[in-house]
Residue frames relative to the residue before (quaternion, step in Angstrom):
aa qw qx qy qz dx dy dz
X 1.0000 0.0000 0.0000 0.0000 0.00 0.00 0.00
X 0.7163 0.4948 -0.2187 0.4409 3.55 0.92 -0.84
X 0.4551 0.5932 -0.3037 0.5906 3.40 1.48 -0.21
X 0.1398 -0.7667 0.6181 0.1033 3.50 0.42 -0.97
X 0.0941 0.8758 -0.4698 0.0578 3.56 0.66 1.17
X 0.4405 0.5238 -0.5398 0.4901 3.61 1.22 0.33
X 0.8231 0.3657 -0.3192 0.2947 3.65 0.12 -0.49
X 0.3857 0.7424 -0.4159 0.3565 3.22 1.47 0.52
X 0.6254 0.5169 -0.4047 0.4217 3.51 0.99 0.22
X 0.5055 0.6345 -0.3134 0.4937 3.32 1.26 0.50
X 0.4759 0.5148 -0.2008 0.6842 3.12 2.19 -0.57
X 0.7529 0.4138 -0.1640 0.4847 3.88 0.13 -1.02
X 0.4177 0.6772 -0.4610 0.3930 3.75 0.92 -1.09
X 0.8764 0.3977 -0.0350 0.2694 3.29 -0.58 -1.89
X 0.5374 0.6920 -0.0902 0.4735 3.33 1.67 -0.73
X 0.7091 0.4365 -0.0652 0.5500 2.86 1.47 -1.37
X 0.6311 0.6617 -0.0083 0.4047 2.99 1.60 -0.65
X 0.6369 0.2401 -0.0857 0.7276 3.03 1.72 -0.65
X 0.5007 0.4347 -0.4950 0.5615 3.96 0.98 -0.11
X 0.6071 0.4394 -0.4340 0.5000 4.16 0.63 -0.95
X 0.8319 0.2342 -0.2425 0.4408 4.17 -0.25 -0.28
X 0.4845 0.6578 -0.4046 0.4109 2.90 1.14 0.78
X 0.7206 0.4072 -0.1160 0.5491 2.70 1.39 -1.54
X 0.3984 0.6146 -0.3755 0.5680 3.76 1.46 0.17
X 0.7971 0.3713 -0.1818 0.4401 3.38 0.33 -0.99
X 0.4203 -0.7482 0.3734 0.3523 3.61 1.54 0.13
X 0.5387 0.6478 -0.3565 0.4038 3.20 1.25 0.94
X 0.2822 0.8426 -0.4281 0.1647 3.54 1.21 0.41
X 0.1856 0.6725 -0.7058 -0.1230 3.86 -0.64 0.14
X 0.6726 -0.5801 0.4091 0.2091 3.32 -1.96 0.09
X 0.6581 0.5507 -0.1658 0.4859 2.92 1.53 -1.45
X 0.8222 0.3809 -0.2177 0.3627 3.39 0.40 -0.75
X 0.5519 0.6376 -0.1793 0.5066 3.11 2.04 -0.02
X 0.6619 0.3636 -0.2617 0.6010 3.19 1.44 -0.32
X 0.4067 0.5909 -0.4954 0.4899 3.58 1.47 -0.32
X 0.9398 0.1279 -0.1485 0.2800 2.80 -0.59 -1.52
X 0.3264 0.6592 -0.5792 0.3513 3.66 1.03 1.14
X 0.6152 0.6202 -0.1972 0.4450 3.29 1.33 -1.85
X 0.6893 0.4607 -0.3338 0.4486 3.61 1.06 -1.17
X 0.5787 0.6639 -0.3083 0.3596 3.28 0.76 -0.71
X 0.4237 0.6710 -0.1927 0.5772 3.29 1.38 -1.41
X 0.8756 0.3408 -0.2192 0.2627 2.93 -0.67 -1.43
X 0.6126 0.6351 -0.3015 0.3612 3.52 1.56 -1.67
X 0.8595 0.3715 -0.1473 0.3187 3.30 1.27 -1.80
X 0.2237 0.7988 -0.3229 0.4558 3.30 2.08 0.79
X 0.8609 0.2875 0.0095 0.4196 2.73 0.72 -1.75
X 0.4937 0.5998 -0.3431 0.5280 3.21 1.47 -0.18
X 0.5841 0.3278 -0.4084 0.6201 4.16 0.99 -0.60
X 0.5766 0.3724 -0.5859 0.4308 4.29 -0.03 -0.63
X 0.8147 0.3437 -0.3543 0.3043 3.45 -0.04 -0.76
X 0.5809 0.5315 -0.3195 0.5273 3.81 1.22 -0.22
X 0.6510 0.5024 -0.2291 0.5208 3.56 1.18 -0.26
X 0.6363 0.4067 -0.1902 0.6273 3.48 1.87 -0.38
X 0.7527 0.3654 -0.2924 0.4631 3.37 0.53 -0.15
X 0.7546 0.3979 -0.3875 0.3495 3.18 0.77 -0.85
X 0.3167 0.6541 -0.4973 0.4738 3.50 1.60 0.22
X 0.6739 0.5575 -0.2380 0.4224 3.56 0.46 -1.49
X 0.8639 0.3323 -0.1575 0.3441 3.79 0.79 -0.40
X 0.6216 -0.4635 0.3476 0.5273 2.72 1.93 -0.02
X 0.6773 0.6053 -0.4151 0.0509 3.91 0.73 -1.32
X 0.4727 0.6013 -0.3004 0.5699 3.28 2.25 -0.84
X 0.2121 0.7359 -0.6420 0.0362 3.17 -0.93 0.14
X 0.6250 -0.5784 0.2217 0.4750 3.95 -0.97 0.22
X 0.7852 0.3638 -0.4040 0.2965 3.45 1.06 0.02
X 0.0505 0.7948 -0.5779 0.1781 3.30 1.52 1.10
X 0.3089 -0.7235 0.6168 0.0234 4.03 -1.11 1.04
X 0.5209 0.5926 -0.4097 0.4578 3.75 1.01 -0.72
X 0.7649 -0.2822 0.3884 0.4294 3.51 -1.39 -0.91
X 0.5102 -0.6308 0.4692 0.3489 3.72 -1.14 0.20
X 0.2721 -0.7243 0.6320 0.0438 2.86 -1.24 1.37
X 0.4747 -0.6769 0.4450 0.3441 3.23 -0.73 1.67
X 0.6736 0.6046 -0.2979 0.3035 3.58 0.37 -1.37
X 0.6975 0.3392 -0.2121 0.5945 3.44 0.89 -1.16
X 0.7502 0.4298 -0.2927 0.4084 3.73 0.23 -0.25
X 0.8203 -0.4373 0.2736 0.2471 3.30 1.46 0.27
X 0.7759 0.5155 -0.1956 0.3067 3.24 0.67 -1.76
X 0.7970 0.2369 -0.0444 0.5538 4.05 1.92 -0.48
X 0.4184 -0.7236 0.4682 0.2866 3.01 0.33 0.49
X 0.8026 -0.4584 0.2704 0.2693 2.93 -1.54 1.04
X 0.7578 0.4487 -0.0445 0.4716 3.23 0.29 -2.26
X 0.4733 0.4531 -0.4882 0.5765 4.12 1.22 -0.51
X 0.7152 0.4285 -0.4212 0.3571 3.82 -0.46 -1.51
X 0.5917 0.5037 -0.3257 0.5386 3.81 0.48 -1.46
X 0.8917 0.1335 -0.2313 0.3654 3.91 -0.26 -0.11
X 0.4575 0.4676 -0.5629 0.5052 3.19 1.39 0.39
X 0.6662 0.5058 -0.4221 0.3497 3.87 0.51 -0.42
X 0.5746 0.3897 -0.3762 0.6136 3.59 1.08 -0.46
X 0.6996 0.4103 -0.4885 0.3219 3.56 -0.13 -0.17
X 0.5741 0.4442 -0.4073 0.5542 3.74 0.98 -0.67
X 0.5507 0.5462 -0.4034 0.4854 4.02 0.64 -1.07
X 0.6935 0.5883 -0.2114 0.3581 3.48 0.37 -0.74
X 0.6692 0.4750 -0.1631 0.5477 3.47 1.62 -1.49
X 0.6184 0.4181 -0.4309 0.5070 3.62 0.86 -0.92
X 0.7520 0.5145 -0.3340 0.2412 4.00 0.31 -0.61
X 0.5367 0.6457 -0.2838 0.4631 3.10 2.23 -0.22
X 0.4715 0.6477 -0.1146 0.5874 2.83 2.03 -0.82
X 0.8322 0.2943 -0.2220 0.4142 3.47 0.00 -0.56
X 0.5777 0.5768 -0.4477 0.3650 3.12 1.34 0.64
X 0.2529 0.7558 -0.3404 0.4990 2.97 2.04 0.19
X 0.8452 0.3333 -0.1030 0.4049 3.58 0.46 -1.66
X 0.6549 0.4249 -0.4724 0.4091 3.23 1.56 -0.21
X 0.3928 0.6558 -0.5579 0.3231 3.68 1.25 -0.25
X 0.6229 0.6157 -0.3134 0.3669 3.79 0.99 -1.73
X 0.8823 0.2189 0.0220 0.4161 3.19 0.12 -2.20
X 0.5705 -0.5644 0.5155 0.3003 3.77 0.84 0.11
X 0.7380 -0.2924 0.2954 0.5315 3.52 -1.78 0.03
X 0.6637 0.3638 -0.5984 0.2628 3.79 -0.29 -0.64
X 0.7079 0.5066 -0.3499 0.3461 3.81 0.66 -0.54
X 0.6574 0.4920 -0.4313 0.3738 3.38 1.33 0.18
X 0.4836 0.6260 -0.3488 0.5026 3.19 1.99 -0.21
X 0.6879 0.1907 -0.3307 0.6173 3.77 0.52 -0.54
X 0.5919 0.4918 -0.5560 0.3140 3.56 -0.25 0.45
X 0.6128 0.5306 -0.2963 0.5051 3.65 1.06 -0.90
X 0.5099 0.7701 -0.2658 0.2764 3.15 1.01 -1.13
X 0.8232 0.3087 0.0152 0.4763 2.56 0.34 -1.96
X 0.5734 0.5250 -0.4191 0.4690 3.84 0.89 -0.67
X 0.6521 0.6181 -0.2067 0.3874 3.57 0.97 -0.99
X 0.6419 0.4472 -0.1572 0.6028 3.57 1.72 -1.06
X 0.5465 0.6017 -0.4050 0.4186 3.71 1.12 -0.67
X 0.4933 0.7573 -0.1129 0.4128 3.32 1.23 -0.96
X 0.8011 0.2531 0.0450 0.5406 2.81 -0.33 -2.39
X 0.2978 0.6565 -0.6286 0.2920 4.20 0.90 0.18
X 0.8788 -0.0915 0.1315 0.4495 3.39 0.02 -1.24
X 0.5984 0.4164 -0.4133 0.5455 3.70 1.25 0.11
X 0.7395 0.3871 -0.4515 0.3153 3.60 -2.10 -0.72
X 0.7101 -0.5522 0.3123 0.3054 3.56 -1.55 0.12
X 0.7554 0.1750 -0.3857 0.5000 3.50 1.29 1.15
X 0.0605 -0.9195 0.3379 0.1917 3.41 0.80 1.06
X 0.5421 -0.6533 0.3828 0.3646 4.00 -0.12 0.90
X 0.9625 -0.1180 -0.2414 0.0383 3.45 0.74 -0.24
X 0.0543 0.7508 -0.5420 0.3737 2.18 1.21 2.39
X 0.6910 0.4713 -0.3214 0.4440 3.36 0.88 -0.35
X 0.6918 -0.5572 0.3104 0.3385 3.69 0.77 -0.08
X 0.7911 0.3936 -0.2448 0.3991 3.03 1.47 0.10
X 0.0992 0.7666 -0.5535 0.3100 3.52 0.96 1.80
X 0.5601 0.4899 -0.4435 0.4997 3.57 0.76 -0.58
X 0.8465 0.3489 -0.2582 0.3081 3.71 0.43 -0.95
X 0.1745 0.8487 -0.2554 0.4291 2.92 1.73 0.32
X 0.7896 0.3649 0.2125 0.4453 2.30 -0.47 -2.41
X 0.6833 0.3564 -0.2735 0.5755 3.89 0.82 -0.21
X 0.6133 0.4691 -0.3075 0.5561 4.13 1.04 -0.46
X 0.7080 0.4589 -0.2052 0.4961 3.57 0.82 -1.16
X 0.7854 0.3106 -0.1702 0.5077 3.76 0.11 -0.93
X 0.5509 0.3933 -0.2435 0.6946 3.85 1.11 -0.45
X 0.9428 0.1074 -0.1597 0.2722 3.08 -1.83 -0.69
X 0.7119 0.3349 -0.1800 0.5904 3.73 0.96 -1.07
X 0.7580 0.3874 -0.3935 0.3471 3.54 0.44 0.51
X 0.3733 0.7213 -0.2601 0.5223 3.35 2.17 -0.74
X 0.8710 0.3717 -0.0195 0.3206 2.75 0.49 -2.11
X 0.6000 0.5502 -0.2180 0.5383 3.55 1.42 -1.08
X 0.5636 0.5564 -0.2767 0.5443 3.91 1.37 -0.22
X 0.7360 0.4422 -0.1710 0.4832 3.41 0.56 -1.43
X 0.7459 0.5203 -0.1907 0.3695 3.71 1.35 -0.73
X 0.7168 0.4242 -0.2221 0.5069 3.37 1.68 -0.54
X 0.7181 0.2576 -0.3636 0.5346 3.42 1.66 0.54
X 0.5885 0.2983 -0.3680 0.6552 3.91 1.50 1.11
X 0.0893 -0.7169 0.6468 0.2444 3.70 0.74 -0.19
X 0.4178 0.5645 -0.5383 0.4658 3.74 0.69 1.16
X 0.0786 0.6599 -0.7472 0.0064 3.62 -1.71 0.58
X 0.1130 0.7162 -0.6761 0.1311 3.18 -1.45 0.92
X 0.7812 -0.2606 0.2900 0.4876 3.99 -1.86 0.26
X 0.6421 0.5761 -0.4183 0.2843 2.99 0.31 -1.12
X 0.7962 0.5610 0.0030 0.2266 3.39 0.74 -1.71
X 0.3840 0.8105 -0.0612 0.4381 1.74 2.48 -1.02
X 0.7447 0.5906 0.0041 0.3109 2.73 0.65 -1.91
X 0.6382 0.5861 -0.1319 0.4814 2.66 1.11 -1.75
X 0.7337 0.5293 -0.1313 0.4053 3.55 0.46 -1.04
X 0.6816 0.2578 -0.2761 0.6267 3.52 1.37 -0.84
X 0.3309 0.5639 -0.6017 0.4587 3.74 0.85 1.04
X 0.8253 0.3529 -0.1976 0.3940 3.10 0.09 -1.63
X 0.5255 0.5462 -0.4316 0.4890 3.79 1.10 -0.78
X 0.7656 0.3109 -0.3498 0.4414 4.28 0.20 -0.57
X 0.5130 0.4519 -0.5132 0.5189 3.82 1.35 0.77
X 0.7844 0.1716 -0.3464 0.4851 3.52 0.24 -0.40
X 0.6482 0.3535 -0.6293 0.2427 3.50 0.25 0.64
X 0.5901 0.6106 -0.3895 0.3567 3.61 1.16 0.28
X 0.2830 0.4471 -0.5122 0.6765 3.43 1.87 0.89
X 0.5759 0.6148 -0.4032 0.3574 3.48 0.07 -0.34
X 0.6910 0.5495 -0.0413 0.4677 3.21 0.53 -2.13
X 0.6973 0.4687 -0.1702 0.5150 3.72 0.63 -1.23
X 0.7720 0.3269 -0.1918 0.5103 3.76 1.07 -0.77
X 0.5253 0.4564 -0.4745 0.5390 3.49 1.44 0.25
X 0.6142 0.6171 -0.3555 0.3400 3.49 0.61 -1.28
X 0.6039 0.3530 -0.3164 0.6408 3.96 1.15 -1.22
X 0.7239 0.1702 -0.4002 0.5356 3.83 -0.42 0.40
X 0.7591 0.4565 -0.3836 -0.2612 3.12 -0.74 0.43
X 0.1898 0.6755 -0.5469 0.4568 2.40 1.66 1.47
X 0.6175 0.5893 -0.2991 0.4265 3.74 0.56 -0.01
X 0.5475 0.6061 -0.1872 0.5457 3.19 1.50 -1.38
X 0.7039 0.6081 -0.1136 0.3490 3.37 0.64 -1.86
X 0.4944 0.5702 -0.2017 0.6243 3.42 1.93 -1.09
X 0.8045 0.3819 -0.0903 0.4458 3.14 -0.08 -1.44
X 0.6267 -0.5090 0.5075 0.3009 4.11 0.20 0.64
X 0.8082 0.3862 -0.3201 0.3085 3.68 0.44 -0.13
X 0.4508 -0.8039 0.3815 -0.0707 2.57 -0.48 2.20
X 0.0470 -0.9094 0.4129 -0.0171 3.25 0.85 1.48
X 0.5512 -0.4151 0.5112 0.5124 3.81 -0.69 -0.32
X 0.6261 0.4044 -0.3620 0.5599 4.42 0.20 -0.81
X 0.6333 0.5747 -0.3182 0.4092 4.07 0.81 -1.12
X 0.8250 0.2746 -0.1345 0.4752 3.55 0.97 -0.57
X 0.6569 0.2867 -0.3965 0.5737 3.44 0.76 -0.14
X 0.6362 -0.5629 0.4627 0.2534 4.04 0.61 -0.30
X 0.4318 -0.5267 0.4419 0.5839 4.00 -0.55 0.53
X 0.6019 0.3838 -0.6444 0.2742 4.44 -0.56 -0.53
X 0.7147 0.5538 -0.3712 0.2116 3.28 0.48 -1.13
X 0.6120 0.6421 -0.2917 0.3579 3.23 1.51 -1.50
X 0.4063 0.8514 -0.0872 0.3200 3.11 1.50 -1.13
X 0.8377 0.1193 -0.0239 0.5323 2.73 0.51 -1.77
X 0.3713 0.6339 -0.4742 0.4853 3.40 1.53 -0.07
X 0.6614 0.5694 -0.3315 0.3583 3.83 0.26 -1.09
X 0.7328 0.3204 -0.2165 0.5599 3.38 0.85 -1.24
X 0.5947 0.4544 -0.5270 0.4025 4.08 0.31 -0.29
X 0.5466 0.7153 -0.2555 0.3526 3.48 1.27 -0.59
X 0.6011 0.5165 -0.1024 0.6012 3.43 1.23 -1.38
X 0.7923 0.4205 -0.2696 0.3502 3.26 0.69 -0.86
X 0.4945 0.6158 -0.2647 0.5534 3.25 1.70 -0.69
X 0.6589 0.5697 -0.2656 0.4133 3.38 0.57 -1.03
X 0.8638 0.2111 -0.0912 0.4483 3.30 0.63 -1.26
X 0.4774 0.6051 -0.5113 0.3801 3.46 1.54 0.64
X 0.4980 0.7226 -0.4190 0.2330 3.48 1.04 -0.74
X 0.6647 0.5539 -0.3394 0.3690 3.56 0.73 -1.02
X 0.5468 0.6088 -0.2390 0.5228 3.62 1.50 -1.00
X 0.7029 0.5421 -0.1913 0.4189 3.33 0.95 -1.15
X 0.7382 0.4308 -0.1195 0.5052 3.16 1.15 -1.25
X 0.7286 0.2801 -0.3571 0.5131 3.80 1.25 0.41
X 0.4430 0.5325 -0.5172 0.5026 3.35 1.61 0.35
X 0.8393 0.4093 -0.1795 0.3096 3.38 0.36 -1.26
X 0.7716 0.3433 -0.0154 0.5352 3.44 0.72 -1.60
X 0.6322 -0.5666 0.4628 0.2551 4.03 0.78 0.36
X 0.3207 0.7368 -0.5276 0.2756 3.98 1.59 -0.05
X 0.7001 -0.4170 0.5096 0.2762 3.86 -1.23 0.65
X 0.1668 -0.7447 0.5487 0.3413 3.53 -0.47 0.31
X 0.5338 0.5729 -0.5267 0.3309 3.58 0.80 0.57
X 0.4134 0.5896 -0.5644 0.4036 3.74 1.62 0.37
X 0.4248 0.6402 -0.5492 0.3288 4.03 0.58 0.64
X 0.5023 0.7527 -0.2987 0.3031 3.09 1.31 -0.66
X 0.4880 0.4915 -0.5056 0.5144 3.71 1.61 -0.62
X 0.4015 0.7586 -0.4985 0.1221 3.64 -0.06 -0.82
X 0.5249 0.7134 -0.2244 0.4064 2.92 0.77 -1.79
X 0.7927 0.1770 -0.2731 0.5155 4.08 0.44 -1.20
X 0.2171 0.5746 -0.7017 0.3610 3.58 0.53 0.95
X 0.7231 0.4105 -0.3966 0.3890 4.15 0.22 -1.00
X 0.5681 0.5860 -0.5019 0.2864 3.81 0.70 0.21
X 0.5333 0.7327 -0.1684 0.3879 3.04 2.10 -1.17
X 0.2339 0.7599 -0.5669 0.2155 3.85 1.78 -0.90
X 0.7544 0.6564 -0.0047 0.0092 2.16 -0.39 -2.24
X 0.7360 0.4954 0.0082 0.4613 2.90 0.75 -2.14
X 0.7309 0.5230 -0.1255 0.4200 3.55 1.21 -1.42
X 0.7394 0.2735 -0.3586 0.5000 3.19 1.34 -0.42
X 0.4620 0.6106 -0.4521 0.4576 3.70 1.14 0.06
X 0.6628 0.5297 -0.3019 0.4347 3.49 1.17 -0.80
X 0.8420 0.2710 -0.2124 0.4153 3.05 0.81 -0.93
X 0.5990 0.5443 -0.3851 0.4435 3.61 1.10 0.33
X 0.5791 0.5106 -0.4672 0.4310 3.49 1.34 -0.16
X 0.2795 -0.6245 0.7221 -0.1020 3.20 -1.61 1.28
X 0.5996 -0.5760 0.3082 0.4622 3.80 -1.69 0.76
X 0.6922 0.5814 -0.3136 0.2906 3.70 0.80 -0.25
X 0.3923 0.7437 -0.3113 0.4428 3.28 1.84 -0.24
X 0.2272 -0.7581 0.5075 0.3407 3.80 -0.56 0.48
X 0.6402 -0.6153 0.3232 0.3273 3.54 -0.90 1.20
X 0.4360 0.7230 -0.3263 0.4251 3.39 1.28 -1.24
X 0.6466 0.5813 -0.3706 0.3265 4.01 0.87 -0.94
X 0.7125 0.5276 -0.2732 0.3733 3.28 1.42 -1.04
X 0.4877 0.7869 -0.3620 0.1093 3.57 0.97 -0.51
X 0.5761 0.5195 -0.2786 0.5662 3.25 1.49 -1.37
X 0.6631 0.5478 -0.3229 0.3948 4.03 0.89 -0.42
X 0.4955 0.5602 -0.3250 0.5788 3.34 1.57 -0.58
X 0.7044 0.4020 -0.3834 0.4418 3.46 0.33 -1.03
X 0.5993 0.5998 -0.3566 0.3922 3.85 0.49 -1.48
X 0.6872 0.6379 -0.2183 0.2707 3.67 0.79 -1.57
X 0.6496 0.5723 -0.0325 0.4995 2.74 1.78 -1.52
X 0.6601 0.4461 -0.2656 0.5429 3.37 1.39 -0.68
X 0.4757 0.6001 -0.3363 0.5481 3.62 1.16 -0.56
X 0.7352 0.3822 -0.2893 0.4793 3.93 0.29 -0.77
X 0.5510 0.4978 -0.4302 0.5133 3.61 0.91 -0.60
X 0.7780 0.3142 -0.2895 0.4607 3.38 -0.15 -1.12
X 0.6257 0.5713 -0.4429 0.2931 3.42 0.29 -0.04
X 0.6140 0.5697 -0.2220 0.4992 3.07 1.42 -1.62
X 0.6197 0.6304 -0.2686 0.3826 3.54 1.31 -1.33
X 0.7806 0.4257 -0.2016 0.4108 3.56 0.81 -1.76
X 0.4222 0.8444 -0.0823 0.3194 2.99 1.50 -0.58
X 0.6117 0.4144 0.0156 0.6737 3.09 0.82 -1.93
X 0.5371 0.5898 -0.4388 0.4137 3.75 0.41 -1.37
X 0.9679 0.0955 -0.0622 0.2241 3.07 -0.37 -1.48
X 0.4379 0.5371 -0.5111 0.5085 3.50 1.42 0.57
X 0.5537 0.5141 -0.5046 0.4177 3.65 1.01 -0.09
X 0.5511 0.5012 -0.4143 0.5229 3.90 1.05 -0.56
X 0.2597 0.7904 -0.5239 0.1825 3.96 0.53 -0.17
C-alpha cells in the first residue's frame, strides 16, 4: 500500500519507451534495459515512501485527506519504518546504478544523483518541490525527458530531437496524473501550506493545464512522422486517447463545489492512459 503500486506505471511508461526507439534505432541491449527499468521501479517506490513520510511530517495528510490511504498518516507504519524503508529502496536503485554508470559513463551519474536527490527533495528537505509549485515540472523532466532519454542513452550512448521529443510526450502524460491528483486536493492542499502548482493558478488554470497537457502528449506522434520519418503506424498510440473520455470531462466540469472524491476513478483512468501510451508508443518506434 505504501509503495502505491498503481502508480508505478508512470515509472515503467517511459522506460518502455525509450527501450521501444531504441530497439528501432538498432540499438537495443538487454542489460541495461532491465537495469534501468528496475531502477526506475525502485526511484518511483521510493519517492511515494518518502512522500508518504513527509507529507505526514508537514501536515499535507491530514484526516480529511480524500485521495487514497496513507499508511503514515493513517497510522498503519510508523513514521521512522516508512522514512527508512524509503532510504533503503533509495539506496537499492543507487547500488544499481552503478551498473548504468559502468554502461553510460558520467552522464548517468548525473541523472542518477539527480534524481535520487529530487525523490527526496519532492516533498521533504528545506525546499520541498511540491510545496512550492514545482511537482508538475518535476514530474514532467523526470518521468519524460530523463527517463525516455536516460533509457535510450545507456543502450545507444546516443541522444537526439527525436528522443527529445519522445520524452516530452510521455513527460505531459505523467504530469497530467499529476494535475488530476493536485486538482482533488486542493482545497486540502490550500489548508495545509502546500503550495502546489493547482494551489496557485486555481481549478481554471489546473484545467487548462490538464488539457494543454493531453494535447502535447498526443501531438508528438504527428510530430514525429512529420518531422523525424516515424512509420505512420506510430498513430497507433492514439488509441489511449479513449481512456482520457472520461477523465477530461470530469476534469473539466469539476468546480469548488464538486466533491473531490469525483476525480479518483479519473486519477486511476489517467494513469492507465500513460501506460498505454508509453507502451503503444515504444511498440511502434521499435517497428522503425
Amino acid at each position: 500500500m505504501a509503495s502505491r503500486p498503481r502508480t508505478l506505471t508512470a515509472a515503467a511508461a517511459p522506460v518502455l519507451l525509450g527501450t521501444g526507439l531504441a530497439i528501432g534505432r538498432d540499438g537495443f541491449r538487454l542489460g541495461p534495459a532491465l537495469a534501468a527499468l528496475l531502477g526506475a521501479l525502485l526511484i518511483q517506490i521510493g519517492t511515494n515512501l518518502a512522500n508518504d513520510y513527509y507529507d505526514f511530517l508537514r501536515g499535507g495528510d491530514s484526516e480529511d485527506r480524500v485521495g487514497p490511504l496513507r499508511v503514515t498518516q493513517a497510522g498503519i507504519i510508523p513514521p521512522e519504518t516508512v522514512r527508512n524503508g524509503a532510504f533503503l529502496v533509495l539506496g537499492m536503485a543507487l547500488l544499481l546504478g552503478l551498473y548504468l554508470v559502468w554502461v553510460g559513463g558520467f552522464p548517468v551519474v548525473l541523472i542518477g544523483l539527480t534524481s535520487l536527490v529530487c525523490a527526496i527533495a519532492y516533498t521533504g528537505g528545506p525546499f520541498p518541490l511540491a510545496y512550492h509549485g514545482l511537482g508538475d515540472l518535476f514530474v514532467f523532466v523526470f518521468f519524460g525527458i530523463v527517463a525516455v532519454g536516460g533509457t535510450y542513452w545507456v543502450q545507444t550512448l546516443a541522444f537526439g530531437p527525436e528522443v527529445l521529443l519522445a520524452g516530452a510526450g510521455m513527460g505531459a502524460l505523467a504530469t497530467a496524473i499529476l494535475v488530476v491528483n493536485n486538482l482533488r486536493d486542493i482545497e486540502a492542499d490550500a489548508r495545509a501550506g502546500k503550495r502546489t502548482l493547482a494551489v496557485r493558478i486555481g481549478p481554471t488554470g489546473t484545467k487548462v493545464e490538464f488539457l494543454l497537457l493531453l494535447l502535447l502528449g498526443f501531438s508528438v506522434p504527428f510530430l514525429g512522422v512529420a518531422w523525424y520519418d516515424w512509420p505512420p503506424w506510430t498513430f497507433l498510440t492514439l488509441p489511449a486517447a479513449l481512456l482520457l473520455i472520461e477523465p477530461l470531462r470530469t476534469v473539466m466540469t469539476f468546480s469548488s463545489g464538486t466533491d473531490p472524491r469525483s476525480l479518483i476513478p479519473s486519477l486511476g483512468k489517467t494513469a492507465q492512459a500513460a501506460g498505454l501510451y508509453g507502451l503503444l508508443l515504444g511498440v511502434t518506434l521499435a517497428l522503425i
